[in-house]
Residue, then its C-alpha position, 0 to 999 in steps of 0.5 A: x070657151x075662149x074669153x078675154x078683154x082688152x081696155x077700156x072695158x071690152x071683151x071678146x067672148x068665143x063659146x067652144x063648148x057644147x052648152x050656150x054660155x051667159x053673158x057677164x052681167x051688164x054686158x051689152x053686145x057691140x057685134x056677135x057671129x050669131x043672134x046672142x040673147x042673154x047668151x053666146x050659143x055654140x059656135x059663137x062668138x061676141x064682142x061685149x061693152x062692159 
């Protein structure tokens, strides 16, 4: 997984593995490349509030 953040409290989640990746708690989605549900499946990639 690929993740990092940029101010004020936004971060880019990009799931490389082979397993969905959970969101960090509190998160809440502003556009993803897939439906995300608690977690970015494989393949996907998320832009997060924090």
């Amino acid at each position: 997984m690929l993740a990092f953040t940029r101010d004020p409290g936004v971060a880019c989640l990009v799931n490389l593995s082979d397993e969905p990746v959970a969101l960090p708690p509190g998160a809440s989605v502003l556009v993803a490349s897939v439906p995300v549900a608690g977690t970015v499946p494989v393949d996907g990639a998320a832009w997060l509030a924090l």
